[in-house]
C-alpha positions in Angstrom: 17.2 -27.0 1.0 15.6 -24.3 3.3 16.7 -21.1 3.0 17.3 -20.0 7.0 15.0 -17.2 8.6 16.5 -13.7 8.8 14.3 -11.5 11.5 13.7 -8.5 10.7 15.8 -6.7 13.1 19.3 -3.7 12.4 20.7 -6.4 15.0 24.1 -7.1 13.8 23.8 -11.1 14.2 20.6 -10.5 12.9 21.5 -9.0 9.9 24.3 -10.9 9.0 22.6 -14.6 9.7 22.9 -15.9 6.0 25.7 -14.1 4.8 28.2 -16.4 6.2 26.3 -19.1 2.9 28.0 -16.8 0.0 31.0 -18.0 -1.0 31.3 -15.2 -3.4 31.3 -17.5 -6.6 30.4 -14.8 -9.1 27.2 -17.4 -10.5 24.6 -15.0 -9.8 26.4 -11.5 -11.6 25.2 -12.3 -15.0 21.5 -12.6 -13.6 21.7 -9.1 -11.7 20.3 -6.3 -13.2 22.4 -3.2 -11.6 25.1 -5.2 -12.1 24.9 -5.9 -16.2 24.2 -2.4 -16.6 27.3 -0.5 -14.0 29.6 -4.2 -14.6 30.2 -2.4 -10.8 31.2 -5.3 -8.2 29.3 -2.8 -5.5 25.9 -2.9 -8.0 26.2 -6.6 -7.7 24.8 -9.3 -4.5 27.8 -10.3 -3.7 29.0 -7.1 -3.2 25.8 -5.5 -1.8 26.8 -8.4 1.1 30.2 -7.4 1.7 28.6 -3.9 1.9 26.0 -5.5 4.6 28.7 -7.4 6.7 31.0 -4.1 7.0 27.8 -2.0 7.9 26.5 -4.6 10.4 30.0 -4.8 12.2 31.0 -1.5 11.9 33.9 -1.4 9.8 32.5 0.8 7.2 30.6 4.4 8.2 27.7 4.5 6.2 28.2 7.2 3.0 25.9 8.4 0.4 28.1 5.7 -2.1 27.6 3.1 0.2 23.7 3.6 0.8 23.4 4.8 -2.7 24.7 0.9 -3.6 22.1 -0.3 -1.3 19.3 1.5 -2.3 19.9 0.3 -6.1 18.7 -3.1 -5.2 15.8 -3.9 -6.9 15.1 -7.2 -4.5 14.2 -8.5 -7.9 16.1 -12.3 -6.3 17.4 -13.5 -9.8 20.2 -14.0 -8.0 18.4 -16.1 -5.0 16.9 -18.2 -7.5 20.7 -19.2 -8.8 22.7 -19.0 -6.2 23.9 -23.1 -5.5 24.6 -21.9 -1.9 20.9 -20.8 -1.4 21.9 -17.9 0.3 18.6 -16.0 1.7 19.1 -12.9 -0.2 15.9 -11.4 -0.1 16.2 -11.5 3.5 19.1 -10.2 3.7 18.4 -7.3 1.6 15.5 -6.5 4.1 17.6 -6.6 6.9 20.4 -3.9 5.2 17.4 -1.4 4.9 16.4 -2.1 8.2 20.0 -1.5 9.0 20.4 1.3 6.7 17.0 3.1 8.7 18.6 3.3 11.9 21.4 5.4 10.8 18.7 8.3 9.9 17.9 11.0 11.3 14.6 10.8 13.5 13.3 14.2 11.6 13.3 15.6 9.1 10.9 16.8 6.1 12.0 13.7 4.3 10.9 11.4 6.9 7.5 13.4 7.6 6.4 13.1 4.1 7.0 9.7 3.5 5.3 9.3 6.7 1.9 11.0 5.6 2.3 9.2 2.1 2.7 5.5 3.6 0.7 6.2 6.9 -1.9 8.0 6.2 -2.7 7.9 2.6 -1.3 4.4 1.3 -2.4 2.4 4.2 -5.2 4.1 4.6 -8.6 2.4 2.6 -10.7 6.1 2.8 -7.7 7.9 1.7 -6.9 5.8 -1.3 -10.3 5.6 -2.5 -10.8 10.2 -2.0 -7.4 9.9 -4.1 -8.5 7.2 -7.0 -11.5 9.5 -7.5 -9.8 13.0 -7.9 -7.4 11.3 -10.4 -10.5 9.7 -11.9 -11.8 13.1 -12.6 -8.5 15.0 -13.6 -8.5 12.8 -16.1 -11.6 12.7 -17.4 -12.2 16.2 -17.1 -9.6 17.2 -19.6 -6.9 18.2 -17.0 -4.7 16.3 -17.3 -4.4 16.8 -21.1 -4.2 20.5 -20.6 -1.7 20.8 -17.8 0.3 18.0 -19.7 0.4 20.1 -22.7 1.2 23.1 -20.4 4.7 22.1 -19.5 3.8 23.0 -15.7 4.2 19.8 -14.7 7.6 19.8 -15.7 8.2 22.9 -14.4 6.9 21.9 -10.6 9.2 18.7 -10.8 6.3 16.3 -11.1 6.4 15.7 -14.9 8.0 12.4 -14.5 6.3 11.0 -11.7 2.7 12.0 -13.0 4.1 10.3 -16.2 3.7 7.6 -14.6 0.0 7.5 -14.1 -2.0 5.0 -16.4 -5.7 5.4 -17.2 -7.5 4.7 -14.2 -11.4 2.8 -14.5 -14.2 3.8 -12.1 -13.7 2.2 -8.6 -14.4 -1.1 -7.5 -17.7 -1.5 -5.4 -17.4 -1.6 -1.4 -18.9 -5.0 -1.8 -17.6 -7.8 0.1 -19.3 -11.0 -1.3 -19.6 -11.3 -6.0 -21.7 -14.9 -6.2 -20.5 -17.2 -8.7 -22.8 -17.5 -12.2 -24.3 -21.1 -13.4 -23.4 -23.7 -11.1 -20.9 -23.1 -8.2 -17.6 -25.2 -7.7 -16.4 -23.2 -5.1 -15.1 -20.3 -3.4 -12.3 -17.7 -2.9 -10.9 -14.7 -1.2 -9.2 -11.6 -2.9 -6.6 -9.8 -1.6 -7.1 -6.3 -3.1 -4.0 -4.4 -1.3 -3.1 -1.0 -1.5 -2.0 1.1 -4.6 -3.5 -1.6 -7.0 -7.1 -1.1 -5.9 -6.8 2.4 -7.0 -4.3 2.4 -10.1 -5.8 -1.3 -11.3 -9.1 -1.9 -10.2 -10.0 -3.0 -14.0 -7.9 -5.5 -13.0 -9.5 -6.8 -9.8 -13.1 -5.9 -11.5 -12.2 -8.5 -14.5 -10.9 -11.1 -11.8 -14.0 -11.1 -9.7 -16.2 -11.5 -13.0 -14.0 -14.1 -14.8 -13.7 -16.4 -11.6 -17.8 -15.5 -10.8 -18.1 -16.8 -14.6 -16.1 -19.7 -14.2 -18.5 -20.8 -10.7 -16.4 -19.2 -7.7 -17.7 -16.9 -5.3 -15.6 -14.2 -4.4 -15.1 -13.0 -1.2 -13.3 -9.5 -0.6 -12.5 -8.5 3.4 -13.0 -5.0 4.2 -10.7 -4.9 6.7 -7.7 -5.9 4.4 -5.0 -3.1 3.2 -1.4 -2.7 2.2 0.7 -5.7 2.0 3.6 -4.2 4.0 6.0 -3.9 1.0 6.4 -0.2 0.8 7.3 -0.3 4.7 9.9 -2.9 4.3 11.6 -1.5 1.5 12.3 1.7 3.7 13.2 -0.1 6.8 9.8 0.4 9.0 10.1 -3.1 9.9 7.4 -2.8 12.9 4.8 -1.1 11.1 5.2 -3.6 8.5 4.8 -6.6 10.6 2.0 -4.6 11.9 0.1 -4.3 8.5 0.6 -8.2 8.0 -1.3 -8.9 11.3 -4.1 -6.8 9.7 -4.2 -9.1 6.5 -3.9 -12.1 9.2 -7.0 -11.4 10.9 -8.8 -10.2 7.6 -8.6 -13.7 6.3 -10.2 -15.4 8.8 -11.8 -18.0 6.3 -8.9 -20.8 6.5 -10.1 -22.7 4.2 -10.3 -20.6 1.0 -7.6 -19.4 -1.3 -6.4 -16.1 -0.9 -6.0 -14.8 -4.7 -3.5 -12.1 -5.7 -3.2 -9.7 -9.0 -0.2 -8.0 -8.5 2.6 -10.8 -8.0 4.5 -7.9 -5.9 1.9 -8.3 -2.8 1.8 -11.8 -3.8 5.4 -12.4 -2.9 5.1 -10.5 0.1 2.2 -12.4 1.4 3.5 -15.7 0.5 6.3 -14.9 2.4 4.6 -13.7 5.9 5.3 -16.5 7.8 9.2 -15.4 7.2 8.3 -12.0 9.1 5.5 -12.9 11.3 6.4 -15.3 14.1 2.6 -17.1 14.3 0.9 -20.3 13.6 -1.5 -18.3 11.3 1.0 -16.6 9.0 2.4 -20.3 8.4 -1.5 -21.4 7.2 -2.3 -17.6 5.5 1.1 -18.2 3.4 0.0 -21.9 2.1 -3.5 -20.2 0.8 -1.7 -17.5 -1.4 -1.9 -17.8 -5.0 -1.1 -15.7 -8.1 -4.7 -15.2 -9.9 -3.1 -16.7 -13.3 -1.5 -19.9 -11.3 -5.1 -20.2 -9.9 -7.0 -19.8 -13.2 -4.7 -22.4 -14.8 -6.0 -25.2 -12.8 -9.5 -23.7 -13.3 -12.1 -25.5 -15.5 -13.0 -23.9 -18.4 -15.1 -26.4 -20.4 -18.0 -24.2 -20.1 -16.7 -21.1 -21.2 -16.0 -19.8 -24.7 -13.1 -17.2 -26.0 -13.6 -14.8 -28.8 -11.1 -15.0 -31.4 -8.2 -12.1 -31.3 -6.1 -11.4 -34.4 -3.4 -9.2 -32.7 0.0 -10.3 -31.4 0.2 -10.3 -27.6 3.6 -10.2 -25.8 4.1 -11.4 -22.4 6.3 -9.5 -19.6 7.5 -12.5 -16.3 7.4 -10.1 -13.4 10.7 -10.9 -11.4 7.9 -11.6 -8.8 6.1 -13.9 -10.5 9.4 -16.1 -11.9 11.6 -15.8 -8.6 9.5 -15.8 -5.3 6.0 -17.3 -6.5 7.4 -19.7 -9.3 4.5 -19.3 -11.4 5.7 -17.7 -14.4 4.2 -20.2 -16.8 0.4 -19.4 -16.1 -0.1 -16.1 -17.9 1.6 -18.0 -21.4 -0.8 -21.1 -20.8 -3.5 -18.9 -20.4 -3.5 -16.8 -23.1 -3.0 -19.6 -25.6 -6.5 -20.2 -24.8 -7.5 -17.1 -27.1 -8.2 -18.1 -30.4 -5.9 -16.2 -33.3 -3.8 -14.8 -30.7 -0.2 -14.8 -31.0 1.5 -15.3 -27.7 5.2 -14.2 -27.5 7.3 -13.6 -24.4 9.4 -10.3 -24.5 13.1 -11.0 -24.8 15.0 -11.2 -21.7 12.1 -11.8 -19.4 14.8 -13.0 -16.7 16.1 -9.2 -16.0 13.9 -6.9 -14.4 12.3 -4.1 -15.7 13.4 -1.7 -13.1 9.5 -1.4 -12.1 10.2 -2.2 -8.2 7.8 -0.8 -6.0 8.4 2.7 -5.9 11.8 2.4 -7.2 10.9 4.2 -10.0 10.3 7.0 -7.9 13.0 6.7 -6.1 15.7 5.7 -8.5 14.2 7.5 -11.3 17.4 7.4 -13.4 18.2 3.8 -13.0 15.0 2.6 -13.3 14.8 4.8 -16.8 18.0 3.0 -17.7 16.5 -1.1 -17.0 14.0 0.1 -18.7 15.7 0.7 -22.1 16.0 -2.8 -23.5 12.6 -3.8 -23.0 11.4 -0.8 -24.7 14.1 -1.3 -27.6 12.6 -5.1 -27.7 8.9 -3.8 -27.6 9.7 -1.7 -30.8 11.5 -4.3 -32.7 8.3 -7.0 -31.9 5.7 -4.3 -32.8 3.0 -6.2 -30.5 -0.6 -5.0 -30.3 -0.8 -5.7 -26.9 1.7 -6.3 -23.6 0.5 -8.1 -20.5 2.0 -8.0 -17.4 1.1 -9.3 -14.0 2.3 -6.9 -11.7 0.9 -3.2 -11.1 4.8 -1.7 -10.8 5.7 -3.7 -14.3 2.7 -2.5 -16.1 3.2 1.5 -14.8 6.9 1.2 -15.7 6.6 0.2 -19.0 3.4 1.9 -19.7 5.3 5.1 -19.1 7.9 4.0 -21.6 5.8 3.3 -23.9 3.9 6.4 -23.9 7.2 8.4 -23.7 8.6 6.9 -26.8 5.2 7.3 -28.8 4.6 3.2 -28.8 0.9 2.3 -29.6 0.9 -0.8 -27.0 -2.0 -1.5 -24.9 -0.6 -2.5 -22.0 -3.3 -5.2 -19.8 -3.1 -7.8 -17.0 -3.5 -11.4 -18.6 -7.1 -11.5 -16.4 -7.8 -8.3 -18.2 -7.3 -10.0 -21.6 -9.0 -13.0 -21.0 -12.3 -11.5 -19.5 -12.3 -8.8 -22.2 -12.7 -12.0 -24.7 -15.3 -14.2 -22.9 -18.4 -14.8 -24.8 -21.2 -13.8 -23.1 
């Protein structure tokens, strides 16, 4: 069945088109994660939608509580992916923040600096790249370690955040074309993004070489940039429709796949031609594939693994298993690595709390998803965790090193190029 298109628009029809499909059956509370940790009936979707409906028609003034409930949602849709009534959640949850910007204030220091930090550092290519390589050097400089130890951090109110912060690599060359090795059996494009080219560009390094060693030229577009995702999860609609016609004129070779790293973006992109009203987004959203999902179906008689003793466990981003569907890949993948013991964390369906920035902004209840699967990584004892998603792998990262864990914590791509023969 197809789920029915939800504009993004405050609109009251608007916003309530696909509400009127829950029938408030109760199916999808076990599967929501603010739910099974508040057991609050506000904390859960059915009654984030009751929340929505009042909003929309104006029986309810908007209060902290109520945007506070709101907010919580991680738009994680294990409760789209179960709900026998299909309704179009994850639309509907970009709708209430749509909904839920209109009612602020039009200043304001909050709004001006989360309008520097999304307009004119995240979306912003230059920006990023000046900010990957003054983080680069704080850390390797000794900085870091010093103003860590220092307790300043703490003191300023950014311990926390800068917590956060995994070990960055040198940037990714400004090169738009990486030639396949050996013979060549085809070609694709990358979609690099935003935050990830700076926080995981080991990441998108280690995809370029593995799919160059496996006979695909890459192809990167320099006029590519943010997804839209941090946009829509505040409610700037507009400008995020307007950083999705960017990536729909950056990708101008129709015929070639467009491959992801960070199932986040991935979602978002597969998804344009739900925001974007163009013959294009229809054809861009067809083309988008998670880089594991792609590698899967790759050939791989040529290439050799090196064997790895160590026991790997495997995070499912609530990206990868509920809007892209391709949770299986990284598994099948890494069973390719000889010696290596693959083993999925426990509770893979519940989200890690690692949502976009929701760990920034929801630093509490993000600290509190977070629990279990640092409880689980203890019990397991794994050498390694892989994740496919940038927000999962900071999230959990940061738990790890706050609890004193010694887990690397990779991409799958990461892995597998790390092992290749050469």
């Amino acid at each position: 069945m197809t789920m029915p298109s939800v504009a993004l628009s405050p609109a009251p029809g608007t916003a309530l088109h696909g509400t009127e499909l829950c029938v408030a059956c109760g199916l999808c509370l076990p599967h929501c994660p603010t739910y099974r940790l508040t057991r609050d009936e506000a904390e859960s979707p059915r009654g984030r939608i009751a929340l929505l409906r009042a909003l929309a028609h104006n029986d309810l003034p908007l209060s902290a509580t109520a945007e506070a409930h709101l907010q919580h949602c991680l738009a994680c849709r294990a409760c789209e992916k179960v709900c026998p009534s299909h309704v179009p959640y994850g639309q509907l949850v970009d709708a209430a923040w749509a909904l839920l910007e209109t009612h602020r204030p039009a200043t304001g220091l909050h709004r001006r600096s989360r309008a520097i930090l999304l307009d004119r550092v995240i979306t912003v290519p230059a920006s990023l790249r000046r900010i990957g390589r003054l983080l680069y050097w704080y850390q390797r400089s000794g900085l870091q370690r010093l103003l860590r130890a220092s307790g300043l951090l703490s003191l300023f109110g950014i311990g926390k955040t800068e917590a956060m912060l995994p070990k960055l690599s040198p940037a990714m060359p400004a090169a738009e074309f990486y030639p396949a090795a050996g013979e060549r059996k085809g070609a694709v494009t990358l979609f690099t993004g935003c935050v990830a080219s700076v926080f995981d560009s080991q990441t998108q390094q280690a995809t370029i070489r593995l799919l160059n060693a496996l006979g695909y030229d890459v192809r990167v577009p320099a006029s590519q940039g943010c997804c839209g995702a941090l946009h829509l999860r505040v409610g700037e609609t507009e400008k995020a429709q307007g950083l999705m016609r960017r990536n729909l004129e950056a990708f101008t070779e129709k015929n070639l796949p467009i491959i992801t790293t960070a199932s986040g973006c991935g979602a978002l992109l597969r998804e344009y031609d739900r925001h974007v009203a163009d013959n294009d987004a229809n054809l861009f959203a067809d083309r988008v594939t998670d880089i594991g999902q792609f590698l899967a179906h790759a050939d791989w008689q040529h290439l050799r693994l090196k064997p790895l003793p160590r026991r790997v466990a495997v995070h499912d981003p609530c990206t990868l298993t509920n809007v892209l569907k391709q949770e299986r890949a990284p598994h099948v993948l890494l069973k390719r690595i000889p010696e290596a013991e693959i083993v999925a964390l426990p509770e893979n369906n519940v989200c890690c709390g690692g949502a976009g920035a929701y760990p920034l902004t929801q630093p509490d209840m993000a600290r509190r998803l977070r629990q279990d699967k640092i409880r689980y990584l203890r019990e397991m004892a794994p050498d390694i965790l892989v994740t496919s998603n940038i927000g999962c792998a900071l999230q959990l990262g940061a738990g790890i090193r706050d609890t004193g864990l010694d887990i690397e914590v990779l991409h799958p791509v990461v892995l597998l190029e790390r092992q290749l023969e050469t």
